[in-house]
PQR file of N, CA, C, O and H, with PARSE charges and radii, in Angstrom:
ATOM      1  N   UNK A   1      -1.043  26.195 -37.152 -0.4000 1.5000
ATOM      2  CA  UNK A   1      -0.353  27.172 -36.333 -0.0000 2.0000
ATOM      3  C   UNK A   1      -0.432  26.837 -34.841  0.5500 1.7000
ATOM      4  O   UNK A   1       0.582  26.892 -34.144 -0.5500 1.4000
ATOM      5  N   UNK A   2      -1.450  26.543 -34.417 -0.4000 1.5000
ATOM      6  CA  UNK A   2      -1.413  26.159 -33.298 -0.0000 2.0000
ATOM      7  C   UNK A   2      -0.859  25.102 -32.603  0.5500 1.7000
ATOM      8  O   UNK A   2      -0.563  25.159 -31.410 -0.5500 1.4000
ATOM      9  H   UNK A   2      -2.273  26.499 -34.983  0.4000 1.0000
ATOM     10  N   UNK A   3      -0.647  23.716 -33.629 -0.4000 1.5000
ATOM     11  CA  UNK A   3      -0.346  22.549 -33.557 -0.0000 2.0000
ATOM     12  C   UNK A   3       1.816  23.371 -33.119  0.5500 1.7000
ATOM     13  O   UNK A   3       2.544  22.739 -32.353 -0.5500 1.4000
ATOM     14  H   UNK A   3      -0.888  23.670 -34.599  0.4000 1.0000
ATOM     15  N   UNK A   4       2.250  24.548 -33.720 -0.4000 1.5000
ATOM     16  CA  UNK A   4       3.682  24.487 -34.046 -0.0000 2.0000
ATOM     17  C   UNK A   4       3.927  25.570 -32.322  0.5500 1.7000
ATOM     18  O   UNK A   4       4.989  25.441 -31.713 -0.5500 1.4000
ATOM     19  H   UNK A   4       1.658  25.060 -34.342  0.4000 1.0000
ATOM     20  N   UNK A   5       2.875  26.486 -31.805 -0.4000 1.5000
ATOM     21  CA  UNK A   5       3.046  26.659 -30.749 -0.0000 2.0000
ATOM     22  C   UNK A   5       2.832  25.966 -29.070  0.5500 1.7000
ATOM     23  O   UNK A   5       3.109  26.354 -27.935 -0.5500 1.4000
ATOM     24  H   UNK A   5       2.012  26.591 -32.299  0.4000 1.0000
ATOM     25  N   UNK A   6       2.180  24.733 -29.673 -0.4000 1.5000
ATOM     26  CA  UNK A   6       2.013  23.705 -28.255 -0.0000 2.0000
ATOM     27  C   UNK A   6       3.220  23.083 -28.645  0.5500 1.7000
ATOM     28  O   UNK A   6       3.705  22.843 -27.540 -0.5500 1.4000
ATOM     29  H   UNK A   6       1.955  24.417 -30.595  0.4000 1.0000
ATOM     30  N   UNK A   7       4.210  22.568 -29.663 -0.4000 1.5000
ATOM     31  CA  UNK A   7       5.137  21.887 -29.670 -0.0000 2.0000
ATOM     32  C   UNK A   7       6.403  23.191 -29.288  0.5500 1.7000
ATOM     33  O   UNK A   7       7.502  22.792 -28.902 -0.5500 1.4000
ATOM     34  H   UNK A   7       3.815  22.762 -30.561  0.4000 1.0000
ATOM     35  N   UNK A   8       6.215  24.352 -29.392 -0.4000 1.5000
ATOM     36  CA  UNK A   8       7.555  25.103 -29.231 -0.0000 2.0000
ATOM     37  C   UNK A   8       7.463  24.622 -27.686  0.5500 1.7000
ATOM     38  O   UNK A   8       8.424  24.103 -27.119 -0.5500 1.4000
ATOM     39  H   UNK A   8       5.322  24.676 -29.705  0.4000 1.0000
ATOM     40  N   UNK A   9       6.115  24.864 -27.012 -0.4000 1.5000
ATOM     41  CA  UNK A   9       6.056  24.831 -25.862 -0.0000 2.0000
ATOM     42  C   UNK A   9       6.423  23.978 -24.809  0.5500 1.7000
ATOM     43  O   UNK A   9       6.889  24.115 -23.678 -0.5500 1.4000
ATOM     44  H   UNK A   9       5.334  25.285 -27.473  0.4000 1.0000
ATOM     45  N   UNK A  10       5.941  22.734 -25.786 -0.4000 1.5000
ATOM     46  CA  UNK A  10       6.671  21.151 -24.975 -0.0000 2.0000
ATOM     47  C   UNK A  10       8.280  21.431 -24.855  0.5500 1.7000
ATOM     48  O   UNK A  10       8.945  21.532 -23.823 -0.5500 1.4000
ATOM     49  H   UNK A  10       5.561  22.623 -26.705  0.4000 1.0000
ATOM     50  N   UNK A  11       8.585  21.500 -25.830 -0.4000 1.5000
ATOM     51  CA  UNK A  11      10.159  21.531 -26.294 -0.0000 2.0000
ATOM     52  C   UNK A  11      11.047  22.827 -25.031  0.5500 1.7000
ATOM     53  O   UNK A  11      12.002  22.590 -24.292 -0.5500 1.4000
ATOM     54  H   UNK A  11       8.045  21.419 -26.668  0.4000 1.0000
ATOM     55  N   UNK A  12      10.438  23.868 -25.166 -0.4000 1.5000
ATOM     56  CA  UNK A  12      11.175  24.676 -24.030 -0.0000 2.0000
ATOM     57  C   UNK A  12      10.685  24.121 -22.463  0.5500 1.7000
ATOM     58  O   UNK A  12      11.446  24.447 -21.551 -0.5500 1.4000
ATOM     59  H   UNK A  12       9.662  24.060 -25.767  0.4000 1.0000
ATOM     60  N   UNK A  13       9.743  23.491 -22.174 -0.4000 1.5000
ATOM     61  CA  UNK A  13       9.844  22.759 -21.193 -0.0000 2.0000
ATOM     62  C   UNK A  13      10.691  21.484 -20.689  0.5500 1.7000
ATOM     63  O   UNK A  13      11.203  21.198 -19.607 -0.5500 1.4000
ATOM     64  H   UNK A  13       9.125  23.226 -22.915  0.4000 1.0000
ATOM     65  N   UNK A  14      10.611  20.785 -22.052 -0.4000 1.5000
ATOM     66  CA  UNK A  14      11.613  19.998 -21.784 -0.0000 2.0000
ATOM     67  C   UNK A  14      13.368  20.266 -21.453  0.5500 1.7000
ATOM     68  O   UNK A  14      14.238  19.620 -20.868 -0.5500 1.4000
ATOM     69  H   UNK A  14      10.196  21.017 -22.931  0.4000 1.0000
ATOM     70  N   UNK A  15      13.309  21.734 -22.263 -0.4000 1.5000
ATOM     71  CA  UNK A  15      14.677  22.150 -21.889 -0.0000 2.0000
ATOM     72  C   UNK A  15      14.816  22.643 -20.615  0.5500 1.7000
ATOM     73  O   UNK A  15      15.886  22.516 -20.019 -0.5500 1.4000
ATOM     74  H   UNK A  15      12.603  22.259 -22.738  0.4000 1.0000
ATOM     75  N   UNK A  16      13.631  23.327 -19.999 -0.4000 1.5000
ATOM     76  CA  UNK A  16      13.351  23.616 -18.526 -0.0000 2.0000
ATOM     77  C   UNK A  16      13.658  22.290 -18.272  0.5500 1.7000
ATOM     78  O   UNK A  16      14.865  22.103 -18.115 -0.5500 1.4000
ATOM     79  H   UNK A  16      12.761  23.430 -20.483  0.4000 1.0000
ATOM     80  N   UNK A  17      12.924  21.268 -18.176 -0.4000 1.5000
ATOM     81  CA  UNK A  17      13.259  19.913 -17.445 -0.0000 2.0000
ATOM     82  C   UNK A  17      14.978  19.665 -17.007  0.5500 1.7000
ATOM     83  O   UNK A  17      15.717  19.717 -16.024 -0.5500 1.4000
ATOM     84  H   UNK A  17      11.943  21.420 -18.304  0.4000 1.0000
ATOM     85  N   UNK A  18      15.009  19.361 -18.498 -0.4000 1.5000
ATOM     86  CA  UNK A  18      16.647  18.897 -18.455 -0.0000 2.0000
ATOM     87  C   UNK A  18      17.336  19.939 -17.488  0.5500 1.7000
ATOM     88  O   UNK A  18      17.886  19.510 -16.474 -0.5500 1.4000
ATOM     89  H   UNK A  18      14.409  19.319 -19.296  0.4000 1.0000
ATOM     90  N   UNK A  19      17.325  21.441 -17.794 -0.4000 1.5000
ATOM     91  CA  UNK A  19      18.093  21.341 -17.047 -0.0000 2.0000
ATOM     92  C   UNK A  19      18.322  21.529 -15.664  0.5500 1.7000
ATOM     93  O   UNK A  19      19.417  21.601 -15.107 -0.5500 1.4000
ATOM     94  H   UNK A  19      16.879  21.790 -18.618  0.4000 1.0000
ATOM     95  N   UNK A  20      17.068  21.613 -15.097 -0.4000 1.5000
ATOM     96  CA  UNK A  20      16.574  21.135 -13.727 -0.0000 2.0000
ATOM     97  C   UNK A  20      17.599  20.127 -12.669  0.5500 1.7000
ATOM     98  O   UNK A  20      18.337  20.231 -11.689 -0.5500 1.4000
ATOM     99  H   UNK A  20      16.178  21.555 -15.549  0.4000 1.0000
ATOM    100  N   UNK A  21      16.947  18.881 -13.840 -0.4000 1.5000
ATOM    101  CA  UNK A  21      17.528  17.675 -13.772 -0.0000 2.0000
ATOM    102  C   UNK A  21      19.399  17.478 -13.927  0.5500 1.7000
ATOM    103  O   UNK A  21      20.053  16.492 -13.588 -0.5500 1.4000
ATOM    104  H   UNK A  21      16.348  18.796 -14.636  0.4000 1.0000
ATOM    105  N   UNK A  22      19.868  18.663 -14.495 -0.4000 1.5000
ATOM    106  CA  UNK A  22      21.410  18.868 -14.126 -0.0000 2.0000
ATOM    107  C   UNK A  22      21.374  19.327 -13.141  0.5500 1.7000
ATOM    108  O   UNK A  22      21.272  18.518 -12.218 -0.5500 1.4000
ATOM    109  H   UNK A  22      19.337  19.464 -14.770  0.4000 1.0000
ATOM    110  N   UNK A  23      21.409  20.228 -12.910 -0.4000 1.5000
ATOM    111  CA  UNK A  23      21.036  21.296 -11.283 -0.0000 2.0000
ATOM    112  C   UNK A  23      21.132  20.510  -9.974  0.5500 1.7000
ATOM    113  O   UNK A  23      21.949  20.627  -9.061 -0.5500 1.4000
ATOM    114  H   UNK A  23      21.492  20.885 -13.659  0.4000 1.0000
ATOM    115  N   UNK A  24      19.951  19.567 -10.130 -0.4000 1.5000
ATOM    116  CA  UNK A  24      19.605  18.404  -8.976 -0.0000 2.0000
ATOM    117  C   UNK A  24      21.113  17.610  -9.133  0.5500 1.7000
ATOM    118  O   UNK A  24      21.840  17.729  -8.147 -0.5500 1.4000
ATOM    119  H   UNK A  24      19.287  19.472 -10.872  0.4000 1.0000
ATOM    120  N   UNK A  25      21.626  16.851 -10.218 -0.4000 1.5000
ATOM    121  CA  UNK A  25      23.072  16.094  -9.826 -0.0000 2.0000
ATOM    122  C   UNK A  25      23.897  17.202  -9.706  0.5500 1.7000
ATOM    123  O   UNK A  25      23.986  17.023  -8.491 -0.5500 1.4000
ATOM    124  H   UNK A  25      21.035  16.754 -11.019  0.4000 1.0000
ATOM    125  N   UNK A  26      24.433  17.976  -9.846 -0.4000 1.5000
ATOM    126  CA  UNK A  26      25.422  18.636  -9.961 -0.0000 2.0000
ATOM    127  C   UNK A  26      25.269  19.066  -7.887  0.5500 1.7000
ATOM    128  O   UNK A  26      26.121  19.361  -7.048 -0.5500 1.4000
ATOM    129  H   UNK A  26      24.361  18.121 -10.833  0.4000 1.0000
ATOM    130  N   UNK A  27      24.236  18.940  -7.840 -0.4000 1.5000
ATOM    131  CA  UNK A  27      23.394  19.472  -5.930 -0.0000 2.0000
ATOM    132  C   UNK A  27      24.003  17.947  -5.694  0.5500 1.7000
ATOM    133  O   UNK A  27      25.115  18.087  -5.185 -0.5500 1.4000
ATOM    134  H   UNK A  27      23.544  18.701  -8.522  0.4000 1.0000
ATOM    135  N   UNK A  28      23.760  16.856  -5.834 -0.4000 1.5000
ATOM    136  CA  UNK A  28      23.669  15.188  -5.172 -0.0000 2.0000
ATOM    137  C   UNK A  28      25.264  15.709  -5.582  0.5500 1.7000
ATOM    138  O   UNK A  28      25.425  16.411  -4.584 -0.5500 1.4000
ATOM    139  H   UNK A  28      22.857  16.742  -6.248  0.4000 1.0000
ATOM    140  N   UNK A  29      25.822  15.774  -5.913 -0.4000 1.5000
ATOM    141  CA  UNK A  29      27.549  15.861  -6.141 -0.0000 2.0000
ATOM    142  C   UNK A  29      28.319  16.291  -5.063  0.5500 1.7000
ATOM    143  O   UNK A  29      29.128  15.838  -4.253 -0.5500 1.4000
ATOM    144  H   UNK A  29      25.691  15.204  -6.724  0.4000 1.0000
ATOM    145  N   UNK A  30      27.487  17.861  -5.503 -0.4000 1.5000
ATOM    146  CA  UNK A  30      28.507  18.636  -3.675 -0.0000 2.0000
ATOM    147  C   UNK A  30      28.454  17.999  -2.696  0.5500 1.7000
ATOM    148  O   UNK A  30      29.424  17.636  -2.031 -0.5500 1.4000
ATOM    149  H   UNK A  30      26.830  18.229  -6.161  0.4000 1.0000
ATOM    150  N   UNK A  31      26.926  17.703  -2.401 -0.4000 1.5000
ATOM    151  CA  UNK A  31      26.441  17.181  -1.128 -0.0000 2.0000
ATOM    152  C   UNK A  31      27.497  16.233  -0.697  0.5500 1.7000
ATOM    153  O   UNK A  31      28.278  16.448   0.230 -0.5500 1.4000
ATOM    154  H   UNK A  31      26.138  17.998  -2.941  0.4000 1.0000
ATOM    155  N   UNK A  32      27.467  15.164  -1.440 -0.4000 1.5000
ATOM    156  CA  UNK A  32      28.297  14.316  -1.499 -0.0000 2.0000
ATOM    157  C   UNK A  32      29.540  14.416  -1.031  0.5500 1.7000
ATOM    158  O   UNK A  32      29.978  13.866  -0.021 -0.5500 1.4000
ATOM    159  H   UNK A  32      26.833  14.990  -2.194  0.4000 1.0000
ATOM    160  N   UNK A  33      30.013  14.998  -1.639 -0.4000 1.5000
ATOM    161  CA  UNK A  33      31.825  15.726  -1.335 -0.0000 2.0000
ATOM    162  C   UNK A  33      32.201  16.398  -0.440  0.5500 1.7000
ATOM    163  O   UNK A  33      33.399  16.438  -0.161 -0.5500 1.4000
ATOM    164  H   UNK A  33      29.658  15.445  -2.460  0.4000 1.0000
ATOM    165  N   UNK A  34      31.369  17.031   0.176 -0.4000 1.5000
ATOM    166  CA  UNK A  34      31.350  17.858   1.378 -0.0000 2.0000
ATOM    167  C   UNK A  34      30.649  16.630   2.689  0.5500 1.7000
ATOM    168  O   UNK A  34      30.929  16.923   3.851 -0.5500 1.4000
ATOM    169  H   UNK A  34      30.396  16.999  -0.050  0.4000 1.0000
ATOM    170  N   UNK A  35      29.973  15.613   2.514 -0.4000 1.5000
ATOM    171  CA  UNK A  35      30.360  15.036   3.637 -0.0000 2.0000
ATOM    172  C   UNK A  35      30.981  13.685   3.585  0.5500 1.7000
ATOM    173  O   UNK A  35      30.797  12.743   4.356 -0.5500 1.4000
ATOM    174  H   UNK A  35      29.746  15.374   1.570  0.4000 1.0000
ATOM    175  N   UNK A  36      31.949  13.777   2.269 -0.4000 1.5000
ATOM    176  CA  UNK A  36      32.694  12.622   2.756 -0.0000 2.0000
ATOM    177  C   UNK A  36      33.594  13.928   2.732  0.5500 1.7000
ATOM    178  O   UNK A  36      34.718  13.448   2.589 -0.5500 1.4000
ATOM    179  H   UNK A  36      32.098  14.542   1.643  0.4000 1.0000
ATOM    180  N   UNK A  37      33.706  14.968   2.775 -0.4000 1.5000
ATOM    181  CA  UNK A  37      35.192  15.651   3.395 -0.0000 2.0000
ATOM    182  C   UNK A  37      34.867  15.475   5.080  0.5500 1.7000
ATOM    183  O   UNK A  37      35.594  15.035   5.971 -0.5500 1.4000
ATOM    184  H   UNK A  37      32.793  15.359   2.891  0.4000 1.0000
ATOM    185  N   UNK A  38      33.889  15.847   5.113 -0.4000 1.5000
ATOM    186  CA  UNK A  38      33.441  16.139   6.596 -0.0000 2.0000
ATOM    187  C   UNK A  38      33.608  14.625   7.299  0.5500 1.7000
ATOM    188  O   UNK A  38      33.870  14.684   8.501 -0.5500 1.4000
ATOM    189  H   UNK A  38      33.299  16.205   4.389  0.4000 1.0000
ATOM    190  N   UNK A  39      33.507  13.416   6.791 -0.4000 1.5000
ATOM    191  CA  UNK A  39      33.715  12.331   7.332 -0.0000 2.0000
ATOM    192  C   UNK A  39      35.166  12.009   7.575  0.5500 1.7000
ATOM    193  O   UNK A  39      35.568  11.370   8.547 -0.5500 1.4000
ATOM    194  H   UNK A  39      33.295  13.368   5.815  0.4000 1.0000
ATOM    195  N   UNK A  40      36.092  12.616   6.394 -0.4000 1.5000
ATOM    196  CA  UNK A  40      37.379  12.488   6.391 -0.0000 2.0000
ATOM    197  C   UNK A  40      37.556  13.299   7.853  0.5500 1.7000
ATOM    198  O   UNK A  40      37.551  12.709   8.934 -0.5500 1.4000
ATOM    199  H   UNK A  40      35.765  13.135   5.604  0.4000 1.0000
ATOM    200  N   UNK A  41      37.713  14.757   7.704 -0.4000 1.5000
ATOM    201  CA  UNK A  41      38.010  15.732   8.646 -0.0000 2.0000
ATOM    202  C   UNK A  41      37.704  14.824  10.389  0.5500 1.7000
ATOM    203  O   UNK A  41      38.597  14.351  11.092 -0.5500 1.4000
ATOM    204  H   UNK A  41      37.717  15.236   6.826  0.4000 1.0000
ATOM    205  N   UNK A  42      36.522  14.818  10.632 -0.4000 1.5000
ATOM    206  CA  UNK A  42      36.093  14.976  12.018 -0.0000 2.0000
ATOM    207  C   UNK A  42      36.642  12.639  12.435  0.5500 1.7000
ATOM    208  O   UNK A  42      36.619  12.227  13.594 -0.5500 1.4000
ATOM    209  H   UNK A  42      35.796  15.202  10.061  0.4000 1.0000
ATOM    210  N   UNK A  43      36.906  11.967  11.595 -0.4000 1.5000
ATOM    211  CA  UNK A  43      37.287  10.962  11.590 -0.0000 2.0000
ATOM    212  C   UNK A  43      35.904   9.738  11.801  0.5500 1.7000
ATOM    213  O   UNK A  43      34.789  10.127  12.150 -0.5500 1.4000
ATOM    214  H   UNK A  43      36.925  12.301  10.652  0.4000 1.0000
ATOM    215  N   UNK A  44      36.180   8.392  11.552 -0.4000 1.5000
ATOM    216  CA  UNK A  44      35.345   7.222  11.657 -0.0000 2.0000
ATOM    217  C   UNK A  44      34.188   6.891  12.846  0.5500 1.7000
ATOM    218  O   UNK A  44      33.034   6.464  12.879 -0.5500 1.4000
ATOM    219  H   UNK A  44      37.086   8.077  11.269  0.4000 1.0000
ATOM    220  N   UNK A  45      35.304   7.394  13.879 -0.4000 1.5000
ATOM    221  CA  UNK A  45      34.686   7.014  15.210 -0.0000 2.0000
ATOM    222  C   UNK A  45      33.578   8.224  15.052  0.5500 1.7000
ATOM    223  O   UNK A  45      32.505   7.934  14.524 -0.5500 1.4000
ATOM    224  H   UNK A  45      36.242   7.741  13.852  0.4000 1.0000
ATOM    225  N   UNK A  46      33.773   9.342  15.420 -0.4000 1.5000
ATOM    226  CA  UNK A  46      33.238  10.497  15.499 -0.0000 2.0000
ATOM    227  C   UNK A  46      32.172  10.687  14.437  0.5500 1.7000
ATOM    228  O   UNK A  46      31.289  11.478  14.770 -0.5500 1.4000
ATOM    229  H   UNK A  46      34.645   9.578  15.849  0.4000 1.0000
ATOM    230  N   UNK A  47      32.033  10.051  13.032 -0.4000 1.5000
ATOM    231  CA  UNK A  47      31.273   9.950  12.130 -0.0000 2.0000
ATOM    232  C   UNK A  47      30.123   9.095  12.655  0.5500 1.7000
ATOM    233  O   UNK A  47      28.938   9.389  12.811 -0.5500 1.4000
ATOM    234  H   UNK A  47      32.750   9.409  12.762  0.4000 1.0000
ATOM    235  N   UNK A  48      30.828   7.882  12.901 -0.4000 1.5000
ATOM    236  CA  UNK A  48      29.488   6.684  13.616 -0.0000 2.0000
ATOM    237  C   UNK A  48      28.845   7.591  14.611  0.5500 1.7000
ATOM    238  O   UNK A  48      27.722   7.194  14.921 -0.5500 1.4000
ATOM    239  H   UNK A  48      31.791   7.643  12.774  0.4000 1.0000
ATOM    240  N   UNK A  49      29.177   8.563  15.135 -0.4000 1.5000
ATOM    241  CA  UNK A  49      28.533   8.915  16.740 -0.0000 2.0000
ATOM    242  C   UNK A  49      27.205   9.795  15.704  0.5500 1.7000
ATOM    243  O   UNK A  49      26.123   9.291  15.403 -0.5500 1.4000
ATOM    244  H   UNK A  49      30.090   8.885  14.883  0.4000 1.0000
ATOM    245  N   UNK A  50      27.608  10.964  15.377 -0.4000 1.5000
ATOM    246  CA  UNK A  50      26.855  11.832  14.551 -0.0000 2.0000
ATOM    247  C   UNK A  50      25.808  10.785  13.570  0.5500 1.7000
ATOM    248  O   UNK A  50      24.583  10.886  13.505 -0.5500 1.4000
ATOM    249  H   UNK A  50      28.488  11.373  15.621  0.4000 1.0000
ATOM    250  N   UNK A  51      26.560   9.903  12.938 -0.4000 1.5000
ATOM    251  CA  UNK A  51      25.224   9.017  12.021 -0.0000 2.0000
ATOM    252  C   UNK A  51      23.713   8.747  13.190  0.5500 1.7000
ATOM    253  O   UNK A  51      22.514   9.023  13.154 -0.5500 1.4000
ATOM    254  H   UNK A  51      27.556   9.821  12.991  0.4000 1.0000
ATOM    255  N   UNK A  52      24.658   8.057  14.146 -0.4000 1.5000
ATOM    256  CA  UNK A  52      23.586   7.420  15.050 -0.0000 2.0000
ATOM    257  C   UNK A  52      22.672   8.654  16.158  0.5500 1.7000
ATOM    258  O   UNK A  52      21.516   8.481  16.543 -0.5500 1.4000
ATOM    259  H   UNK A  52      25.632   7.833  14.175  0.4000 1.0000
ATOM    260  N   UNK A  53      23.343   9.586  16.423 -0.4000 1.5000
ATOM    261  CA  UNK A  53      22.587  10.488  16.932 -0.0000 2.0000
ATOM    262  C   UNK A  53      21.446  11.134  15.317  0.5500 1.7000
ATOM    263  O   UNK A  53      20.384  11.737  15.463 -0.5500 1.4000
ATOM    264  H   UNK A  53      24.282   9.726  16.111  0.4000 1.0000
ATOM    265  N   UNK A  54      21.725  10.975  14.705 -0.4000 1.5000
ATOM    266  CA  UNK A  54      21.133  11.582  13.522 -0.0000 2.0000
ATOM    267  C   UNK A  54      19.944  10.516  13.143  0.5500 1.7000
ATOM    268  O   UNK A  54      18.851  11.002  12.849 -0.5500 1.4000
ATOM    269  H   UNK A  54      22.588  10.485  14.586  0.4000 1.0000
ATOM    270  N   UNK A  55      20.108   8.975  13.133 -0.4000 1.5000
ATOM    271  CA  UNK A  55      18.982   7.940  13.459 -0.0000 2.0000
ATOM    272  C   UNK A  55      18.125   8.039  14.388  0.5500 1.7000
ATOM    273  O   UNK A  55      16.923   7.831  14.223 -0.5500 1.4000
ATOM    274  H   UNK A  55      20.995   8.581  13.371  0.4000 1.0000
ATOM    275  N   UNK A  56      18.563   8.310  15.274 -0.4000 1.5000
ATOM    276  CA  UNK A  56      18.157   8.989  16.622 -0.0000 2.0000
ATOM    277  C   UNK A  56      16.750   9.793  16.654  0.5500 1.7000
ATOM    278  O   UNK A  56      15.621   9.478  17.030 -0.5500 1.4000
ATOM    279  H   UNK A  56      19.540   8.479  15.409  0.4000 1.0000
ATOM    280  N   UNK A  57      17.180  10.696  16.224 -0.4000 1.5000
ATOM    281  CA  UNK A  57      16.047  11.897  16.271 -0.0000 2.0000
ATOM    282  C   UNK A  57      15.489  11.646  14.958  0.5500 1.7000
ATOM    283  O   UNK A  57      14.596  12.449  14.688 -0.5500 1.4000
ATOM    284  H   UNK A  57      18.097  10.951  15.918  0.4000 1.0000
ATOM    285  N   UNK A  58      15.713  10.839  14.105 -0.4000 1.5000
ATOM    286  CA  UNK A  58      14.659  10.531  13.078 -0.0000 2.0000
ATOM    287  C   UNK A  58      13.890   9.571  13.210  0.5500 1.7000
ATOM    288  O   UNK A  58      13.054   9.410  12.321 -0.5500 1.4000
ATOM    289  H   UNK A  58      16.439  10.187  14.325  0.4000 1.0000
ATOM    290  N   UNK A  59      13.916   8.811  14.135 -0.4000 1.5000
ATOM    291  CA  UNK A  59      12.771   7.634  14.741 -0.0000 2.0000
ATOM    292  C   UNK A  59      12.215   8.268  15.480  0.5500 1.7000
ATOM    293  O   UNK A  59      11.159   7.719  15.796 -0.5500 1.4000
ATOM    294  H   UNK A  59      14.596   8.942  14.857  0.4000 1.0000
ATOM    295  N   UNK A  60      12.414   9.473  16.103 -0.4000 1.5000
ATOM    296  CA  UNK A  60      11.834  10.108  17.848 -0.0000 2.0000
ATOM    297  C   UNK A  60      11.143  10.805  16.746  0.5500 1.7000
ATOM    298  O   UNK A  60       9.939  10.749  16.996 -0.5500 1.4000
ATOM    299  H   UNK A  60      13.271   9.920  15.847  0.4000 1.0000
ATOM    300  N   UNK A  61      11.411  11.613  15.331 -0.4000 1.5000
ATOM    301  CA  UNK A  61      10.325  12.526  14.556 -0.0000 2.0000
ATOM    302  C   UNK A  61       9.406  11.401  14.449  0.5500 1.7000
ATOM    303  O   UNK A  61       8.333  11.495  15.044 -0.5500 1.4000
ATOM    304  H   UNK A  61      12.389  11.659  15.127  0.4000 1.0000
ATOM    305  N   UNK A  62       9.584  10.690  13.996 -0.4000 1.5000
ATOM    306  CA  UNK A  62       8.822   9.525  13.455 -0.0000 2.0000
ATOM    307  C   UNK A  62       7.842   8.899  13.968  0.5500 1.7000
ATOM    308  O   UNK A  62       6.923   8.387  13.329 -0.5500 1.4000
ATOM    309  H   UNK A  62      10.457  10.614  13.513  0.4000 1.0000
ATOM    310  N   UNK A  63       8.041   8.900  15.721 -0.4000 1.5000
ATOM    311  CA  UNK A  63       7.192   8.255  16.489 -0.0000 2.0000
ATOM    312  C   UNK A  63       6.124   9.524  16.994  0.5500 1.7000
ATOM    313  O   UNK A  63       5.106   9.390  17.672 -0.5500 1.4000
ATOM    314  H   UNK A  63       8.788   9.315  16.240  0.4000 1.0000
ATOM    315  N   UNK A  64       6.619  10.605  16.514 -0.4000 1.5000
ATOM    316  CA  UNK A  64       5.649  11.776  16.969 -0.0000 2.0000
ATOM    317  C   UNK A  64       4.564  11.997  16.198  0.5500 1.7000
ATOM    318  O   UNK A  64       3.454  12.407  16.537 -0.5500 1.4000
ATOM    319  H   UNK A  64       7.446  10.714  15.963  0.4000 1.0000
ATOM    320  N   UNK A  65       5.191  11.532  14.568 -0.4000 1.5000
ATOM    321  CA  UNK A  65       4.678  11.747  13.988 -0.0000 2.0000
ATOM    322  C   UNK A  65       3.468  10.643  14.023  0.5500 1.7000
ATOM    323  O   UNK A  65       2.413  10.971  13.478 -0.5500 1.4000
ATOM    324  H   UNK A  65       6.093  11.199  14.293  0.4000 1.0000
ATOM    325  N   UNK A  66       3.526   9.853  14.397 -0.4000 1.5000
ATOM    326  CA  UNK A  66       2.779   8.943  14.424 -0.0000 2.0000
ATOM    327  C   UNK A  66       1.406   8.953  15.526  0.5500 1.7000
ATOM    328  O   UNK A  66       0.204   8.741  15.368 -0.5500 1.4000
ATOM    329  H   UNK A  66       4.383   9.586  14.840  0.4000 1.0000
ATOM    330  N   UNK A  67       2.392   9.368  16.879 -0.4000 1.5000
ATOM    331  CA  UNK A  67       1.454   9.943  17.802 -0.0000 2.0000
ATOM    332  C   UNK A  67       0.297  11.151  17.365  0.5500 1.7000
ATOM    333  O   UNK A  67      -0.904  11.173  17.636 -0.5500 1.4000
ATOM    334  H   UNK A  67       3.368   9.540  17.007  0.4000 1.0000
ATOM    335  N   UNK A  68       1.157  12.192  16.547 -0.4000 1.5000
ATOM    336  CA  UNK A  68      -0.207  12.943  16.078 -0.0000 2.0000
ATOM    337  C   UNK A  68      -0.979  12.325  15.158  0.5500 1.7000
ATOM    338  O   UNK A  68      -1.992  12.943  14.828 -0.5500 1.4000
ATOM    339  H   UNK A  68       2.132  12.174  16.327  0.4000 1.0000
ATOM    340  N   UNK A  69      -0.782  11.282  14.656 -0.4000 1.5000
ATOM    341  CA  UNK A  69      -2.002  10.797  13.696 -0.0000 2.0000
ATOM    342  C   UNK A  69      -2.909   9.636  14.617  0.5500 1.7000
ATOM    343  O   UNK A  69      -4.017   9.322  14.182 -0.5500 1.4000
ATOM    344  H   UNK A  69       0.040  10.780  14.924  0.4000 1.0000
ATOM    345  N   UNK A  70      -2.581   9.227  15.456 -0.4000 1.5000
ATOM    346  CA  UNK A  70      -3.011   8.346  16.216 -0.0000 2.0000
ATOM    347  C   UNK A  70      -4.542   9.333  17.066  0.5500 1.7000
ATOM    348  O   UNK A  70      -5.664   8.832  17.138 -0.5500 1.4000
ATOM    349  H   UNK A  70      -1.681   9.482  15.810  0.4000 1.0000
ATOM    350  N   UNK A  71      -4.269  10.456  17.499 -0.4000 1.5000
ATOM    351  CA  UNK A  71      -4.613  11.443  18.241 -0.0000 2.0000
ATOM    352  C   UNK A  71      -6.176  12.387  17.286  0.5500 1.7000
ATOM    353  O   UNK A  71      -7.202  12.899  17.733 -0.5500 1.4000
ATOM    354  H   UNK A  71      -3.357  10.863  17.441  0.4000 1.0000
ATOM    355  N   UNK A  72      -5.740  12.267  16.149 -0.4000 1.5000
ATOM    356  CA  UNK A  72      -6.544  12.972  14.974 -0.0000 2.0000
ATOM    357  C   UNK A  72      -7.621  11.869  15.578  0.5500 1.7000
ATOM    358  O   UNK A  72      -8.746  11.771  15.088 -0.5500 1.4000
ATOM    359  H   UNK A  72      -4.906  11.852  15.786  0.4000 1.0000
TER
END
């Protein structure tokens, strides 16, 4: 008996898993679609500007972040 309630248990987790794991692509999908609309919309040039300001402040987090561990 016990052996048939640790397996119900795996089993509805795994269905928890799975469908998690839809959830998450079906999320990587929109994402997706909404900024290649947004790349379409605002155009190429204007896309490169936003990428690189967006590199930008993720090296400047990066180097802070670094500074506070340097500091510890």
């Amino acid at each position: 008996m016990p052996q048939n309630k640790l397996k119900a248990k795996v089993e509805a987790l795994t269905r928890v898993v799975q469908q998690l794991i839809k959830e998450v692509q079906r999320n990587s999908s929109m994402s997706q679609g909404t900024l290649t609309a947004l790349q379409i919309h605002i155009g190429e040039e204007d896309w490169n500007k936003v990428v690189k300001q967006l590199q930008d402040r993720e090296l400047e987090e990066q180097e802070k972040q670094k500074e506070k561990k340097l500091e510890v």
